[in-house]
N, C-alpha and C positions, 0 to 999 in steps of 0.2 A: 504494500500500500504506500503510495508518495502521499507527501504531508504537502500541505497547502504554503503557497512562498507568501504568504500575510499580503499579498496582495489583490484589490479588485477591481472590476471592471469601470470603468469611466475616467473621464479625463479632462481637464478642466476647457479645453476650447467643447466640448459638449454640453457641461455645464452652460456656460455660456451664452452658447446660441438656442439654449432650453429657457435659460432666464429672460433672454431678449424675445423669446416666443411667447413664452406667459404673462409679459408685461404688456404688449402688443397686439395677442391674439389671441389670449385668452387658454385656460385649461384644455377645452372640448379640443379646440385647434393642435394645441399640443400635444394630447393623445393620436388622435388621425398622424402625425407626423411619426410617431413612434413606432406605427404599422411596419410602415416599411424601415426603420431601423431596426427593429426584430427580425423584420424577414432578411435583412445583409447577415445578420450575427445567425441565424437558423442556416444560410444557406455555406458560409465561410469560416465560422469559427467550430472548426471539424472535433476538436479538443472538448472540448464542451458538453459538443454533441455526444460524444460516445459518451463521456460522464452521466447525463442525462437518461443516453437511451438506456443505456445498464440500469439507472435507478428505476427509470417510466416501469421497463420493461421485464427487467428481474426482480427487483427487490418489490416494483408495486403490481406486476403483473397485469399489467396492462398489454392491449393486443397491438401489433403491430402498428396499425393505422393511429391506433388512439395513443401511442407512444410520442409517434411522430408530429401529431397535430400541439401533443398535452409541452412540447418541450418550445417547438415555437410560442405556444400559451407562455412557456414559462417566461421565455424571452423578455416578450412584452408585458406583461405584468411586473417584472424584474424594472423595465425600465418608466413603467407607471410609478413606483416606489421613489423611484431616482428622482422626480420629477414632483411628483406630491412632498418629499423632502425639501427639496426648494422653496417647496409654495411654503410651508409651514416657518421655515428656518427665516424665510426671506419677510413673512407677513402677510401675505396674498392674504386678505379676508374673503369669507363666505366662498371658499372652495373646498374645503374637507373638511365633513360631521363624523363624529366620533358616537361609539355605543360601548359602555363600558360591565366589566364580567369582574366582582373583585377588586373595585376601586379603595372598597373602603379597608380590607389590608395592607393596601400601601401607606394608607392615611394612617393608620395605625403604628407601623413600623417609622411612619415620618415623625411621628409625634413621641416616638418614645425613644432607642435608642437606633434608628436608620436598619441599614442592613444592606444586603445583596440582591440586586434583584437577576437574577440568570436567563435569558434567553439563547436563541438559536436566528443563525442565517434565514427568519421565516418574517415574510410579510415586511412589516417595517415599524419595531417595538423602540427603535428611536424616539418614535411621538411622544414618549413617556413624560419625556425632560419639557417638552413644547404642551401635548394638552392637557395634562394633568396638574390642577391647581396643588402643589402638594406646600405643607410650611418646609418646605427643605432644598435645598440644593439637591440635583440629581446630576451624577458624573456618568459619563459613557465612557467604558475603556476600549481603546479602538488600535490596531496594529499600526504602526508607523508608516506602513507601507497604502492601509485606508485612507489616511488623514491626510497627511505631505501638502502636496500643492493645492489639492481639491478644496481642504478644508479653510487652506490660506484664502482662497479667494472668495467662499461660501460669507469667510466672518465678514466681508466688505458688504454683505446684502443680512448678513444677520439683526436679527433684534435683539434687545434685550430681554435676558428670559434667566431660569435658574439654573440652564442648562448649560453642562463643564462639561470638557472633555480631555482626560488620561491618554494619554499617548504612550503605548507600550514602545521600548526601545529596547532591543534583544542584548543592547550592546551595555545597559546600565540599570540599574535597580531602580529607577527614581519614579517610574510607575508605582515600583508598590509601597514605595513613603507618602506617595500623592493617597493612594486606596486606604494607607493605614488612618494619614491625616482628615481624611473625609470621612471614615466610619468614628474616628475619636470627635468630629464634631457634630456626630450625627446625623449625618448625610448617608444618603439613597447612591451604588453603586453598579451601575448596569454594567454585565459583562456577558461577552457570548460565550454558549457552551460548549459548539459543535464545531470550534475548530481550535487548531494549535498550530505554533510554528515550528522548526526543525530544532531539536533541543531541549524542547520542552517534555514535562513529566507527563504521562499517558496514560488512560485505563484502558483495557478491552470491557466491551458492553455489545451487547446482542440488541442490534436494530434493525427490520424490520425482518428478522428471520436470519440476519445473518451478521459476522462480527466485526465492529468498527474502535476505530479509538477516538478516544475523547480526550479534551486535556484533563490533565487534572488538578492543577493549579488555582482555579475558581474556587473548587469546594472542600480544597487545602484553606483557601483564603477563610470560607465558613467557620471550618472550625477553629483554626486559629485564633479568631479574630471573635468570637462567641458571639454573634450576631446572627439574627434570622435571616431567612431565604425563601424572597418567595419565585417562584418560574412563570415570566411572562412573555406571551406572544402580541402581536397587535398582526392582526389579517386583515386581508381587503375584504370587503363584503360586497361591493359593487363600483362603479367608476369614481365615486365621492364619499365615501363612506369607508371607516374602518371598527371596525372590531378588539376592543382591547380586552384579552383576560388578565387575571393574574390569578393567581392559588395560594392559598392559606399557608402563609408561613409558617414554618417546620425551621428547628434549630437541628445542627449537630455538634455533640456535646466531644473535645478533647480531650481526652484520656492521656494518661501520663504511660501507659502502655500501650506499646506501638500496634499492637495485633487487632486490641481494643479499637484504638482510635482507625485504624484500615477497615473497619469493620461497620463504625460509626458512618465514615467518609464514604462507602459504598455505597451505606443505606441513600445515602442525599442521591449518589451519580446514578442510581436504579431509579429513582422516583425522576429525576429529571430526564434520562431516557424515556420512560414509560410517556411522562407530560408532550415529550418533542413528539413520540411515534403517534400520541392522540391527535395530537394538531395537524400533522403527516398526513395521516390517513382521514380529513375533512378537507385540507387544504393542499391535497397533492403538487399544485402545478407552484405553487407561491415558497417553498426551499428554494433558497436560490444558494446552490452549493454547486462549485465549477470545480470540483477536483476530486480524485479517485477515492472515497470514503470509505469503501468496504474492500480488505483484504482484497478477497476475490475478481474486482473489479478492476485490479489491476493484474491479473494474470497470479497471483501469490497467495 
């Protein structure tokens, strides 16, 4: 299985001519435009594709045609995300309503001692930091390789909002004095769960019938850190609408005995597989994960 190089897709002159679309012509317009940029990245970026079709077609068992159709879906819906991000981070009023699942355990974890909140490469659980009125600052910790230039020129269209962003650097620790100093003031921790960079500490976990690694460093961070966890997603529900859950915050307790606390740390990366394969299997086409996940999928 190849690990993921903390890199993703999009690049700042797209950005760009995304923002000058939406200022100009509006959401609706900008969708129609994304048509056919899905259909270049469906027809050309071959790498992907097999990614893709292995997951469509193995892991969700899907039939050939509806493989085929569900990875262009994925495409475009990938680049609806990229684009709805914009409008949120930038201000757009009245172009995305929210319906929330579980709001009021975040508000809880906000008001009392913060915590972690874990998601996955699904939908776009960014909005957390944007639509969620919470009393707390909310950090996204994001790979170096996410952020870099895209997000330098995102902050020139940003608002002000409670939303921070951790910039992991593979090359220095100061991410996780930034994570320590955020949970010692209380603050709300977003990190993803479904990927790692070369280096990093790993579990095997059984997802959707067959074995992946995960990192494991997030829900190292759990228990370390003795703070709750809750697993959320935000999904698209239709062209202007998204869907935010979150789940009932669970602690994992650290144990001065290693076997113990491995045992402790499992229970958490078992319940958070099980949370990703549910949202999985409602929301097939909306994983937007570009790299070989499952042993197997890569010939190994």
């Amino acid at each position: 299985m190849s690990s993921w190089d903390g890199k993703s897709k999009g690049n700042v002159l797209g950005y760009k001519f995304f923002v000058w679309v939406l200022q100009y012509a509006g959401l609706g317009t900008t969708y129609f435009i994304l048509k056919f940029a899905a259909f270049y990245y469906f027809l050309f970026s071959l790498k992907t594709f097999s990614v893709l079709f292995y997951y469509f077609r193995k892991r969700l068992g899907f039939g050939l045609l509806k493989s085929v159709f569900s990875i262009y879906r994925n495409y475009y819906i990938f680049g609806q995300t990229l684009v709805d991000k914009v409008c949120i981070i930038a201000g757009f009023k009245n172009t995305i309503s929210y319906s929330f699942e579980g709001e009021e355990y975040l508000h809880q974890m906000a008001e009392s001692k913060g915590g972690f909140l874990i998601s996955a490469h699904v939908g776009n659980y960014e909005f957390a930091g944007h639509a969620l009125s919470l009393k707390t600052k909310v950090n996204v910790v994001l790979f170096e390789g996410e952020h870099a230039k895209i997000k330098k020129y995102l902050s020139g269209v940003q608002k002000a909002s409670n939303f921070n962003v951790i910039v992991v650097n593979n090359h220095s620790f100061e991410h996780i004095y930034k994570i320590n100093e955020a949970i010692e003031k209380k603050e709300l921790v977003c990190i993803h769960g479904d990927r790692f960079a070369p280096g990093s500490k790993i579990i095997s976990c059984k997802l959707l019938g067959e074995e992946a690694m995960f990192p494991l460093g997030p829900f190292l961070l759990v228990a370390q850190l003795q703070v709750p966890v809750s697993f959320v997603f935000a999904v698209k529900k239709s062209n202007y609408r998204y869907h935010f859950s979150a789940t009932k915050p669970i602690s994992c307790d650290f144990h001065p005995n290693r076997q113990q606390r491995d045992r402790e740390v499992l229970k958490v990366v078992n319940k958070y597989v099980e949370a990703l394969e549910n949202v999985i299997h409602k929301f097939p086409e909306q994983w937007f994960n570009y790299y070989h996940f499952w042993r197997t999928s890569n010939g190994k």
